[in-house]
C-alpha positions in Angstrom: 11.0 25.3 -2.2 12.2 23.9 -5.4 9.9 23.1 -8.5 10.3 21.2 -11.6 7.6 20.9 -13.8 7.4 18.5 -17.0 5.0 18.9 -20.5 3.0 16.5 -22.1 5.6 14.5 -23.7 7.4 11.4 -22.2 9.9 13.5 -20.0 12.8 12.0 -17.7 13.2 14.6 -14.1 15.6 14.7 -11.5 16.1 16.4 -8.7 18.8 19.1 -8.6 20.9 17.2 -5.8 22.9 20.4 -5.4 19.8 22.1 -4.4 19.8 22.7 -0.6 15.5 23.1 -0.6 13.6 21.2 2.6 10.8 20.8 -0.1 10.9 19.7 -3.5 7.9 19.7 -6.1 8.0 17.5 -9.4 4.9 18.2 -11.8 5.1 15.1 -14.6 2.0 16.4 -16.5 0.9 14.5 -19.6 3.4 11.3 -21.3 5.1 8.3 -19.6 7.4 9.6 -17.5 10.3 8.6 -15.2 10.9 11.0 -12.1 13.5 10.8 -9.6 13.3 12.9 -6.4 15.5 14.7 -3.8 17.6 12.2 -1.9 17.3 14.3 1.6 14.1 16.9 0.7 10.7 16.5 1.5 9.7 15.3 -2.1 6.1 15.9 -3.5 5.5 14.4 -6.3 2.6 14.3 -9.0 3.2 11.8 -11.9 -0.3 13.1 -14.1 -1.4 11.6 -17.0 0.5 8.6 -18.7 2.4 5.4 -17.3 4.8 6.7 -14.6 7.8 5.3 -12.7 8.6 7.4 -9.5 11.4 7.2 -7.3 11.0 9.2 -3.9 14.1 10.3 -2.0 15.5 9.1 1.1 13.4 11.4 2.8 9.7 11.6 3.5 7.4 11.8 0.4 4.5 12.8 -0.8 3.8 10.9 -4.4 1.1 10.4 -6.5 0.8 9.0 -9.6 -2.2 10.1 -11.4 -3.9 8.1 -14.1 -1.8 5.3 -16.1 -0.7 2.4 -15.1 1.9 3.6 -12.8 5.1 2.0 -10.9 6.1 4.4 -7.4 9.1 3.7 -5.3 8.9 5.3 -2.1 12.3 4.6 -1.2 13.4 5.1 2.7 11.8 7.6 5.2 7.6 7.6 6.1 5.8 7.9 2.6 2.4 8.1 1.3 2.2 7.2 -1.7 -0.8 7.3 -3.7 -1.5 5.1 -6.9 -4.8 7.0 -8.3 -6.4 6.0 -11.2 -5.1 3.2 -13.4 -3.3 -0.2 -12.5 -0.5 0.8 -10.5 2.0 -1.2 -8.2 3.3 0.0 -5.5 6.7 0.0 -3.5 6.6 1.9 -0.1 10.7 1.1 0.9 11.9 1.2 4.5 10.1 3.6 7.3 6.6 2.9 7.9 4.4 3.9 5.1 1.0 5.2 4.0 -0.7 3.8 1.1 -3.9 5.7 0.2 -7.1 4.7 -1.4 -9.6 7.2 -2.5 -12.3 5.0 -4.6 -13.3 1.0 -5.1 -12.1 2.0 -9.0 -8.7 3.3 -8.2 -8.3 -0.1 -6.9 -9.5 -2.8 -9.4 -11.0 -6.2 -9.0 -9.5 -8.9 -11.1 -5.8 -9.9 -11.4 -3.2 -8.1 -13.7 -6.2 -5.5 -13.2 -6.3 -4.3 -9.6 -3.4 -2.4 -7.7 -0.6 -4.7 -5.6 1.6 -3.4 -2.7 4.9 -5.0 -2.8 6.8 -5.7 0.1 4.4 -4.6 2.3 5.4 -4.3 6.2 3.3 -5.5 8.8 5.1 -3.8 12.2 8.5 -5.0 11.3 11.7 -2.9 13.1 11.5 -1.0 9.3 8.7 0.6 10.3 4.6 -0.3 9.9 3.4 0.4 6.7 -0.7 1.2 6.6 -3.1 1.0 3.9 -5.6 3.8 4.2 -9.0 2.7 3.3 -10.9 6.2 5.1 -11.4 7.9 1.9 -13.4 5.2 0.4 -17.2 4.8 1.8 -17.9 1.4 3.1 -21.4 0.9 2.8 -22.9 2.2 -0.2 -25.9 4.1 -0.2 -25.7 6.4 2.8 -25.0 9.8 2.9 -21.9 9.4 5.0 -18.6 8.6 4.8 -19.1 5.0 6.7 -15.6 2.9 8.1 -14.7 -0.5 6.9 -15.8 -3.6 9.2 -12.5 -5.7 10.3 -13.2 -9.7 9.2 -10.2 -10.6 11.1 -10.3 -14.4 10.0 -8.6 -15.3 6.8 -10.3 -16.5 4.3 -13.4 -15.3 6.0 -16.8 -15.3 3.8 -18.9 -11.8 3.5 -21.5 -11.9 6.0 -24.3 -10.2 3.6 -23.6 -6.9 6.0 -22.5 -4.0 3.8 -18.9 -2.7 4.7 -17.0 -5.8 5.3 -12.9 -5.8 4.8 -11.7 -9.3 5.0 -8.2 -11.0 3.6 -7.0 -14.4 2.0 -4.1 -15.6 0.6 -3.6 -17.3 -3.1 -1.6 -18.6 -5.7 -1.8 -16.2 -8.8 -1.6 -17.4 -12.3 2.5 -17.0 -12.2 2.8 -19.6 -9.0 3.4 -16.7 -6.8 1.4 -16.8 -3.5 0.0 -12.8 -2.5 -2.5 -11.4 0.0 -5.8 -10.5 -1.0 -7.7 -7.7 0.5 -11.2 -7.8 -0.1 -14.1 -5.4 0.2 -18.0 -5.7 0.2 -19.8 -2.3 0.0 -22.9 -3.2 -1.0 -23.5 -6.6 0.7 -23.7 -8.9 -2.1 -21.0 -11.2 -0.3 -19.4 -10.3 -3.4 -15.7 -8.6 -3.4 -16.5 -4.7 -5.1 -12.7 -4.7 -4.8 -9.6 -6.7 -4.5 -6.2 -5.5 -3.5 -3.2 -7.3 -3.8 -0.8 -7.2 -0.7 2.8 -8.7 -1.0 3.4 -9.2 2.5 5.5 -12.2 4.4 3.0 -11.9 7.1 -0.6 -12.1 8.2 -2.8 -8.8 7.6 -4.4 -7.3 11.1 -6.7 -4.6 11.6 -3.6 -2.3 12.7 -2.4 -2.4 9.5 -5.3 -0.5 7.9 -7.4 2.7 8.3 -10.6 1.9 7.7 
């Protein structure tokens, strides 16, 4: 296993590409760094403090980008890719990839505010990408970790049952039309969070863990 670690200033770290390791590790620590990985290791990635831009290999990765406002590429091969605290967007690449969650905070409400997903893959012969909601408790106030409730309709208004997960589409302030994915933890038919898909397709329940 190969490791390459960065400081706190703005650093830029590549991969070795003559090194023949299955597993690469890239440490960006503090500053606004740019980090490319292994083209054909197992890449994992930790971007840390500061506004990141991450390139994964062609490869499987691991990448996560830590607080800042953060820009991942997962590049080809089954990824998951985590954004973490900021306002990060997202690129997952070709191969089916996960795209992990952990709090309603990581993912922001309002627009130029809120993590987006770009080019996201609904079952496509690339692969099916997933968003992976199951870190996140869906109905606040118990003492479990509770699953999201699928509102498959578009559009779809909150019923006033804590947990729901529902989807729209909208034209943002630049013209360009996105997904929405919204979530209700509280029951307040109020969106807690908004995520913002870039997808050619519909959104299903199969493209989520909830």
């Amino acid at each position: 296993m190969a490791t390459l670690k960065g400081d706190n200033k703005n650093n830029f770290l590549m991969a070795d590409p003559m090194n023949g390791d299955s597993v690469y590790k890239i440490y960006g620590y503090g500053g606004n760094d740019r980090i490319f990985g292994h083209s054909s290791a197992h890449n994992k990635i930790y971007g840390g403090d500061g506004n990141d831009i991450i390139y994964g290999g062609d490869y499987k990765n691991t990448i996560e980008g830590g607080k800042g406002n953060d820009q991942i590429h997962g590049g080809d091969g089954r990824d998951v890719i985590i954004g973490g605290a900021g306002v990060d967007k997202l690129w997952g690449g070709d191969g089916g990839d996960r795209f992990v969650f952990k709090s309603i905070s990581e993912i922001g409400k309002a627009e130029g505010r809120r993590d987006v997903i770009e080019q996201f893959k609904s079952n496509t012969f690339d692969g099916r990408d997933k968003i992976d909601l199951s870190a996140i408790d869906a109905i606040a106030g118990t003492k479990k970790n509770d699953a999201f409730t699928w509102v498959a309709k578009e559009g779809a208004a909150f019923s006033g049952k804590k947990g729901e997960l529902t989807w729209t589409e909208t034209q943002l302030n630049n013209g360009h039309y996105t997904k929405l994915v919204l979530g209700d933890v509280n029951g307040d038919k109020k969106a807690d969070f908004i995520l913002e898909v870039d997808s050619f397709s519909d959104l299903y329940k199969g493209d989520f863990i909830l």
